[in-house]
C-alpha positions as CSV (number, residue, x, y, z in Angstrom):
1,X,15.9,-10.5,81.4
2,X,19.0,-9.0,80.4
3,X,21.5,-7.6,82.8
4,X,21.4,-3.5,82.4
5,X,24.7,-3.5,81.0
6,X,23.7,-5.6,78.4
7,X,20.6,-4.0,77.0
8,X,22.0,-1.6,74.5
9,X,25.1,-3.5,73.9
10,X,25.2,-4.4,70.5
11,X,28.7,-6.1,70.0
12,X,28.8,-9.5,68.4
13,X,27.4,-12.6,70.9
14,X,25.3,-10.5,72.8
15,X,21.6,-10.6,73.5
16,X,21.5,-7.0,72.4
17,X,23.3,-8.1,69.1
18,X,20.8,-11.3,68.9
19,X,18.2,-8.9,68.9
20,X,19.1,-6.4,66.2
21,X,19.9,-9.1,63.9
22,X,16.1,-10.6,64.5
23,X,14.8,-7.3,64.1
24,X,16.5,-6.7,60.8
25,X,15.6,-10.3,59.2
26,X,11.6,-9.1,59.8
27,X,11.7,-6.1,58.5
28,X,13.6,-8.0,55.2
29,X,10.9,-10.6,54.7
30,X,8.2,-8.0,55.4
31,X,9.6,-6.1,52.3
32,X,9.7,-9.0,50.4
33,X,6.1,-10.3,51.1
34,X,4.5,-6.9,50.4
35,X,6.6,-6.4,47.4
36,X,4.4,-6.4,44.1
37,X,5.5,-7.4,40.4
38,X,5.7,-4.6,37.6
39,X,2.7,-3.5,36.5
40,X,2.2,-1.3,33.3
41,X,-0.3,1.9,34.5
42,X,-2.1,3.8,32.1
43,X,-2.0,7.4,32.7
44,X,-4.3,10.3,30.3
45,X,-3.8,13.7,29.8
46,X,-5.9,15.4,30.1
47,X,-8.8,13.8,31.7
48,X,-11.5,15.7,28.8
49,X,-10.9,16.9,25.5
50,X,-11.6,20.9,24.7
51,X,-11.8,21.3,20.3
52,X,-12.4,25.1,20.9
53,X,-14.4,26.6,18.0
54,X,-14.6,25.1,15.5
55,X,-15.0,26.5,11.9
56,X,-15.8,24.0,9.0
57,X,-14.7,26.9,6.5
58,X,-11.4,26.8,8.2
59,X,-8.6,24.0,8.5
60,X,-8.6,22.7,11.7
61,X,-5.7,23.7,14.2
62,X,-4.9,23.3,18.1
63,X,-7.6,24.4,19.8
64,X,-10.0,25.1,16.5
65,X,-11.4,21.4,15.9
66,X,-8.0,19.4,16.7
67,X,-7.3,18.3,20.4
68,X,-4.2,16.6,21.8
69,X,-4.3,13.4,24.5
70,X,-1.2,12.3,26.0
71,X,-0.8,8.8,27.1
72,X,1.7,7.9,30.1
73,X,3.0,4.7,30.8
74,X,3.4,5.3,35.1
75,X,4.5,1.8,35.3
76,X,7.6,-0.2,35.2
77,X,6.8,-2.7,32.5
78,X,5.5,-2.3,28.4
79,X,2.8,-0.4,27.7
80,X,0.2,-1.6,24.9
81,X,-3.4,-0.1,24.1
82,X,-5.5,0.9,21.5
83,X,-8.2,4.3,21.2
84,X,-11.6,2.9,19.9
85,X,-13.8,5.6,19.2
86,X,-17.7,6.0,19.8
87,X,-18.6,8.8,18.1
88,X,-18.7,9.1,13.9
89,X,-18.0,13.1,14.7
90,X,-14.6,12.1,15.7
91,X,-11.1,10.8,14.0
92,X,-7.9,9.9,15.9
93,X,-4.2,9.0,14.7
94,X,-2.6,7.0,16.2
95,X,-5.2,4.9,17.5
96,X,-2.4,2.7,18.8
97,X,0.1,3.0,21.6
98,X,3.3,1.3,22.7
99,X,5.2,2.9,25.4
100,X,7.9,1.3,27.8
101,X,8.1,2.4,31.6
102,X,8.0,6.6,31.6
103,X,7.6,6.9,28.1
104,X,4.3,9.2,26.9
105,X,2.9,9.3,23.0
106,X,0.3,12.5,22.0
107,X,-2.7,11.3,19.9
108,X,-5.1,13.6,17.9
109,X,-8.6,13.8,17.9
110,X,-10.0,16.2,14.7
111,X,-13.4,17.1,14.8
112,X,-15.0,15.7,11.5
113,X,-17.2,17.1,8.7
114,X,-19.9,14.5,9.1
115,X,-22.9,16.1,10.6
116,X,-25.5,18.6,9.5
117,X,-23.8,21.9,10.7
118,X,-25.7,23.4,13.3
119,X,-25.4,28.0,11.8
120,X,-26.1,28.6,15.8
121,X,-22.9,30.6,16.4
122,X,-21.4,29.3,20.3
123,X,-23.7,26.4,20.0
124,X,-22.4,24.0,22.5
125,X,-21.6,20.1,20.8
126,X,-20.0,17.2,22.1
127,X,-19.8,14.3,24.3
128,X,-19.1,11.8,27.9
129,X,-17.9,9.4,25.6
130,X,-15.8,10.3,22.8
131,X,-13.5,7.1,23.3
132,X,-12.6,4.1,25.2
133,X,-8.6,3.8,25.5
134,X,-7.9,-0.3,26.3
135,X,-4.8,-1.2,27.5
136,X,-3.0,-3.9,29.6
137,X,-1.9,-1.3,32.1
138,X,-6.1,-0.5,33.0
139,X,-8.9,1.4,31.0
140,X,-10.1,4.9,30.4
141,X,-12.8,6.6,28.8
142,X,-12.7,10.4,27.6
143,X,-15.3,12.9,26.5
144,X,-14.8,15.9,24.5
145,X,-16.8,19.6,23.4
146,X,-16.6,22.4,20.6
147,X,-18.2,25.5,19.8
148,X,-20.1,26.1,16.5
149,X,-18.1,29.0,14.7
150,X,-19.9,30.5,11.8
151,X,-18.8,34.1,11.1
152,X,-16.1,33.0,8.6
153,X,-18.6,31.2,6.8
154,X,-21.2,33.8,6.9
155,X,-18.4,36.1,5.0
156,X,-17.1,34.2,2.5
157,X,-21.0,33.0,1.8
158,X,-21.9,36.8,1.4
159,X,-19.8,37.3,-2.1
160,X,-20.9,33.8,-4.0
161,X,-24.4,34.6,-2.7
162,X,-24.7,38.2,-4.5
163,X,-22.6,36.6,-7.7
164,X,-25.6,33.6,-8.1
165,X,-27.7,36.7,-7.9
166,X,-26.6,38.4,-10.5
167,X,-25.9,35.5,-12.8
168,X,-29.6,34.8,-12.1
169,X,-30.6,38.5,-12.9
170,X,-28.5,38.5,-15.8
171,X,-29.8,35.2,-17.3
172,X,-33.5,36.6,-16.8
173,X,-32.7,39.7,-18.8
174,X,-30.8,37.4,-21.4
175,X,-33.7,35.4,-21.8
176,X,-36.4,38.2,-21.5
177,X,-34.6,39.9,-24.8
178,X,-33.9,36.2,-26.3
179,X,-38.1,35.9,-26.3
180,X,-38.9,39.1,-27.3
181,X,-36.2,38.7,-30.3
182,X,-38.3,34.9,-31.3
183,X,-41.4,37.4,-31.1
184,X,-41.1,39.9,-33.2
185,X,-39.0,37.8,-35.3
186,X,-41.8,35.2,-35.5
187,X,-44.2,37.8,-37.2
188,X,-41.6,38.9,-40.0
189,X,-40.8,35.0,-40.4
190,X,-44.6,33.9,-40.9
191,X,-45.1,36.3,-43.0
192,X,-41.8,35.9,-45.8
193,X,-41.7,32.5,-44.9
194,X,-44.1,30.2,-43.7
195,X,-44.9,28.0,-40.5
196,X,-41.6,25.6,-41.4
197,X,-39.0,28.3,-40.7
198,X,-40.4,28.7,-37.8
199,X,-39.3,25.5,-36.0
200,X,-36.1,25.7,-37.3
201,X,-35.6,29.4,-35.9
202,X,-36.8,28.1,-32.5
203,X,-34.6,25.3,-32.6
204,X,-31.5,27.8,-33.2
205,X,-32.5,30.2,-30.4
206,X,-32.9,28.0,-28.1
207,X,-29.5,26.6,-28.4
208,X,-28.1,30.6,-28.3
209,X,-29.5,30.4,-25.3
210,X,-28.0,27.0,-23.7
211,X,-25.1,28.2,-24.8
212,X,-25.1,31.6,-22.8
213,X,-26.4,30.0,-19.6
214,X,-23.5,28.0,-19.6
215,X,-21.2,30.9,-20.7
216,X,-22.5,32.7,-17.1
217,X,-23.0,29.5,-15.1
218,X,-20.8,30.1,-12.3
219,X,-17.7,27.7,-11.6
220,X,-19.3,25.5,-8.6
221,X,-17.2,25.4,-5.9
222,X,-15.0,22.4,-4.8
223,X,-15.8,22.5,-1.1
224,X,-18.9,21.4,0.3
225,X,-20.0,20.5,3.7
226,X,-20.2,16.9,4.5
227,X,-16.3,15.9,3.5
228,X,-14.1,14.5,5.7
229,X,-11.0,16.5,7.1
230,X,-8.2,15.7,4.7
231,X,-5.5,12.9,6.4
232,X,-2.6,15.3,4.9
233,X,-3.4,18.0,7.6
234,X,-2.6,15.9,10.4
235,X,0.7,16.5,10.9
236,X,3.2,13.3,10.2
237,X,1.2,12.8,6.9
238,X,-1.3,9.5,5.7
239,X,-1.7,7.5,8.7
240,X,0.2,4.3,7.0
241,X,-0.8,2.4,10.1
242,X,-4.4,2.2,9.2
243,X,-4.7,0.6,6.1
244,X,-3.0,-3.3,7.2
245,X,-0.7,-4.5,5.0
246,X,-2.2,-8.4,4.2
247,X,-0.5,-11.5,3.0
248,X,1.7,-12.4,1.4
249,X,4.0,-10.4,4.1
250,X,7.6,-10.9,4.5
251,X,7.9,-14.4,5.5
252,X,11.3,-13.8,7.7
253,X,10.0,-10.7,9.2
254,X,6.2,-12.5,10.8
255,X,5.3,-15.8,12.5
256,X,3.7,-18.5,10.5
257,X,-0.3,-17.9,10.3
258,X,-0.8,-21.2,11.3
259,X,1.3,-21.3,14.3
260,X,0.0,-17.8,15.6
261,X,-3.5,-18.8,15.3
262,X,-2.8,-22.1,17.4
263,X,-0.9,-19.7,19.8
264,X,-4.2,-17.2,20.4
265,X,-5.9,-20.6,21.5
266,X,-3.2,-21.7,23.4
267,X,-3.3,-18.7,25.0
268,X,-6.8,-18.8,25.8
269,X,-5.7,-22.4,27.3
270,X,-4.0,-20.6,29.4
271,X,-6.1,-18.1,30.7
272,X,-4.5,-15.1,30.0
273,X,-6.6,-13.4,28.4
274,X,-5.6,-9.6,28.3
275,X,-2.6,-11.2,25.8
276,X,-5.4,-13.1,24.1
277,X,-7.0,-10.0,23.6
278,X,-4.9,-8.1,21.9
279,X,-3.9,-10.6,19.1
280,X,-7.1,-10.0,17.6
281,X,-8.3,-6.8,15.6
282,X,-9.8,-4.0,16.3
283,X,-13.1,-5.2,14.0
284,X,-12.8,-8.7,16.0
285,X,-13.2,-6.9,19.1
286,X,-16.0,-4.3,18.3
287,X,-18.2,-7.4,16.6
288,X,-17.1,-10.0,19.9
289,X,-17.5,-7.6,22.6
290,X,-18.4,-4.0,22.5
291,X,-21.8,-2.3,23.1
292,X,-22.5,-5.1,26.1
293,X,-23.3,-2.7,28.9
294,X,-19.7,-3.3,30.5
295,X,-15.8,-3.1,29.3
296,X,-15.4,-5.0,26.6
297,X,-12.1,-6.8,28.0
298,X,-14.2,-7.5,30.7
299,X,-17.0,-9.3,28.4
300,X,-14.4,-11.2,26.3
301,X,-12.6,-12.5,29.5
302,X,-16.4,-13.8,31.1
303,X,-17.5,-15.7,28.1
304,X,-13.9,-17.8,27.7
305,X,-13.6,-18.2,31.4
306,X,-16.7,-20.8,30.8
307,X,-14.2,-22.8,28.8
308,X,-12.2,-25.1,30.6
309,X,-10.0,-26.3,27.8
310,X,-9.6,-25.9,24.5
311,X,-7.7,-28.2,21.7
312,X,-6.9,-27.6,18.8
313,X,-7.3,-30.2,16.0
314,X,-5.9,-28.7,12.8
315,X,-5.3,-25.5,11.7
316,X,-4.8,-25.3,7.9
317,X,-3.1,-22.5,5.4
318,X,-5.3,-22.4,2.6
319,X,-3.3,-20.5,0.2
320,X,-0.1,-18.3,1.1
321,X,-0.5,-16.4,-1.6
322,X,-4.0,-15.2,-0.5
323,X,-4.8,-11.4,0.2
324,X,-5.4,-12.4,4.1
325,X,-4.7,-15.2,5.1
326,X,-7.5,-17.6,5.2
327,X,-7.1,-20.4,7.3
328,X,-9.5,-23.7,7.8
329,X,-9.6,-24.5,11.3
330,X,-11.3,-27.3,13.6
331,X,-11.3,-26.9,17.7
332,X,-12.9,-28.7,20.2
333,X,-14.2,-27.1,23.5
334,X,-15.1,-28.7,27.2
335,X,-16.9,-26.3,29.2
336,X,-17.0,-26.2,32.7
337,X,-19.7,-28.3,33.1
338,X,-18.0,-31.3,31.6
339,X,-19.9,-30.8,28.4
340,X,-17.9,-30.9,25.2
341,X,-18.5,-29.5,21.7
342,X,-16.7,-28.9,18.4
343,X,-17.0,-26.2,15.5
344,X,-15.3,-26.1,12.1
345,X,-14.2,-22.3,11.7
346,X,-13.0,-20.4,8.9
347,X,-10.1,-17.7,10.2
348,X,-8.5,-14.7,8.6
349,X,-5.2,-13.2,9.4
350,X,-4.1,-9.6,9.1
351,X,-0.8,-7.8,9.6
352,X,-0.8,-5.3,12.4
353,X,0.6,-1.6,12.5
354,X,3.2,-3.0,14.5
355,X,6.0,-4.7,12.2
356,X,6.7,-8.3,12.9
357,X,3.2,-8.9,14.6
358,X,-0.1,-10.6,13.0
359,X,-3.8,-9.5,14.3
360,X,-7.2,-11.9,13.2
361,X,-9.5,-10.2,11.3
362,X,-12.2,-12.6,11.2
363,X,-13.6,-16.2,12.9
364,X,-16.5,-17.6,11.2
């Protein structure tokens, strides 16, 4: 035991000094053993969609068929993830997302023209599951509701509903007089001139009156239920990144097909398989994974996890010039069992929405 004197003295070569010193190397190494690596953390905002009424007479705006999501990247490393929808009622643009630490990016979900409207005014439409959002930071799924609106298109029905109407009327009364005319104009004509006139009278009238039905046929309009909402209306124009831009692609500006498809096995290889994940397409994905009863990530990464190693024999460029890239490939798998089996596979490539980076787009 220390002498009293000594307890609380902290000056160099002193027990009291020792102590400090011991006390401060714990609490160092404690820090450093609970400290975790940067993470990327998917944040949404907010956590269910509102459309508002929607009108399909009117463009859709804020809050009348178009909601906003904003995506938050609450970690400290890169951010990548993509929006599948599950709905056909729904668009989005950007699907994609690519945000560094504290960055956020608003995405916009436009209710489509695709279903039979529902003329219940404050009818009540929607859905849980509007979308699953993917991302290496963690998933999230997202629901979303509108409101029928139907009293714009109840008035601007009104007007073209009482024009067909009287271009019906009027047509009835046109033809009315039209057979009453090849009536009384049949009697004089059998009796000056015989049965043949006839037909040829018939056949002249009945062209007069083609040609006046279509004189009064009204202009039919150019808007019909049923069309998609035009791209242009989403503000930032024609989503470019939806339509990939295929080979041949800048050959400075993207990795050799060849090489990046030995890389997604490679990566496999490796087990990590959120990376692996994300170098295929979104078509890839939805055919591989989706509709399995759990998160699709979650399926992909349980069927390779059987595979205990994967090689790669050849992997061979068919064409360059091709329109993708079609690649003949040749791998050979051991499973975790010890058992071994090989497959002769046909791969396309794709260019993705993000410049410099390719995406498969098919393994058969």
């Amino acid at each position: 035991m220390p002498r009293p004197s000594e307890k609380y003295d902290f000056s160099q070569n002193t027990p009291g000094y020792q102590r400090l010193q011991n006390i401060r190397w714990y609490n160092f190494l404690m820090i450093i053993r609970n400290a975790q690596p940067p993470q990327p953390i998917l944040a949404i905002s907010p956590p269910s969609l509102d459309f508002g009424l929607v009108n399909y007479a009117a463009e859709p705006t804020e809050g009348h068929g178009i909601a906003t999501l904003t995506v938050t990247n609450d970690g400290d490393r890169m951010l990548v993830g993509r929006i599948a929808i599950q709905v056909s009622w729904v668009s989005v643009y950007p699907p994609d997302f690519r945000l560094s630490p504290g960055e956020s990016s608003d995405h916009l979900f436009t209710v489509r023209r695709v279903n039979q409207l529902t003329w219940n005014s404050g009818h009540k439409l929607g859905s849980e599951f509007v979308a699953l959002i993917n991302s290496n930071g963690g998933s999230e799924t997202i629901g979303g509701y509108y409101y029928i609106d139907n009293k714009e298109i109840e008035k601007k029905k009104s007007p073209f509903t009482r024009r067909i109407l009287g271009v019906v009327a009027l047509a009835v009364l046109i033809t009315a007089a039209i057979l009453y005319f090849v009536l009384y104009s049949d009697r004089q004509i059998l009796e000056m001139r015989g049965t043949e006139n006839v037909s040829a009278l018939y056949t002249q009238l009945a062209e007069t009156i083609l040609s006046d039905i279509a004189l009064n046929e009204p202009t039919p309009s150019r808007t019909a239920p049923g069309i998609v909402l035009p791209i242009a209306n989403i503000p930032g124009g024609a989503p470019s990144g939806e339509e990939a831009t295929f080979t041949p692609w800048p050959q400075a500006d993207y990795p050799d097909p060849e090489s990046f498809v030995r890389s997604y096995y490679d990566t496999l290889n490796a087990r990590n398989y959120s990376l692996a994940w994300w170098m295929l397409s979104e078509k890839v994905q939805i055919a591989c994974c989706y509709n399995k009863g759990v998160n699709p990530i979650d399926y992909f990464t349980t069927v390779w996890s059987e595979i205990s190693d994967i090689e790669v024999v050849y992997a061979y460029l068919q064409n360059p010039g091709e329109n993708p890239a079609v690649l003949n490939i040749a791998i050979n798998y051991t499973n975790e069992d010890g058992t071994k089996s090989q497959y002769d596979l046909r791969v396309e490539v794709i260019s993705s929405s993000t410049q410099g980076t390719l995406l498969i787009d098919l393994i058969q």
